[in-house]
C-alpha positions, 0 to 999 in steps of 0.5 A: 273658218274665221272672219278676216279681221275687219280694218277699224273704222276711220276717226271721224274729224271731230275726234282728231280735232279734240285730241289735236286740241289736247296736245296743243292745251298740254304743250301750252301748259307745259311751256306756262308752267316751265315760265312761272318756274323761271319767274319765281328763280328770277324773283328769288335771285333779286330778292336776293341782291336786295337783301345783299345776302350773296348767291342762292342756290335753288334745288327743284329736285322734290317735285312741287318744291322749290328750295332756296339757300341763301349762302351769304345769310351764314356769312353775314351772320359769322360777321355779326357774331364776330362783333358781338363776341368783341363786344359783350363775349356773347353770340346770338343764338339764331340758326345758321343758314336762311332757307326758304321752301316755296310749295308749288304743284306739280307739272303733272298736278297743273296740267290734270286740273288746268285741262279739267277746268279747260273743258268745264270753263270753256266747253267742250267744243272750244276752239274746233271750227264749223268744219270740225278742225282744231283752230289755236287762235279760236281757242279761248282757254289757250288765249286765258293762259298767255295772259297768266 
């Protein structure tokens, strides 16, 4: 005759605090990470109306890569070689299209090493109230990456 399977033991509240912490640390991670992304395209994008060398084209398809073409940079320098060819006969011998790769990590890579540093950084106890309950606005990692 075997055993009735006995029910698993309630969490204790301390354990549903940390990973409610978790969740909240990885989705506040997430949207930080999403934000820098959105800085650096806006970045490129006015580097590229100073420069006047037309659209850009960004490319995140490689994970930890961002690709940016400059499309105006071909334009410009058909024009100049234009010029040049009705001034000497010459061209210059520069290669077509302004290419710029900018290596960054990867979603996964920021979060493994932002929530690692989280716990040595801050403890392990950051944010969880005397009662044992997860509270976001006692939780200085997550007041540290607003400011980022």
């Amino acid at each position: 005759m075997t055993e009735p399977e006995q029910p698993s033991p309630p969490r204790p509240a301390l354990s549903r605090a940390k990973d409610e912490r978790r969740r909240v640390r990885k989705k506040a991670i997430k949207d930080s990470f999403l934000a820098l992304c959105t800085r650096v395209g806006t970045g490129i994008g006015q580097a590229r109306l100073a420069s006047g060398l037309g659209p850009v084209t960004l490319d995140t398809e490689t994970p930890g890569v961002i690709k940016a073409d400059f499309e105006g940079y071909d334009q410009a320098l058909a024009v100049l070689n234009d010029a040049r060819q009705c001034l000497d006969g010459g061209r210059f011998n520069i290669e077509p299209g302004l290419r710029l790769e900018l290596n960054v990590p990867t979603w996964e890579d920021w979060r493994c090493t932002l929530l690692g540093k989280s716990e040595t950084d801050y403890g392990g106890m950051a944010g969880i109230t005397s009662s044992n309950t997860y509270d976001r606005e006692q939780d200085p990692f997550l007041a540290a990456l607003r400011k980022v």
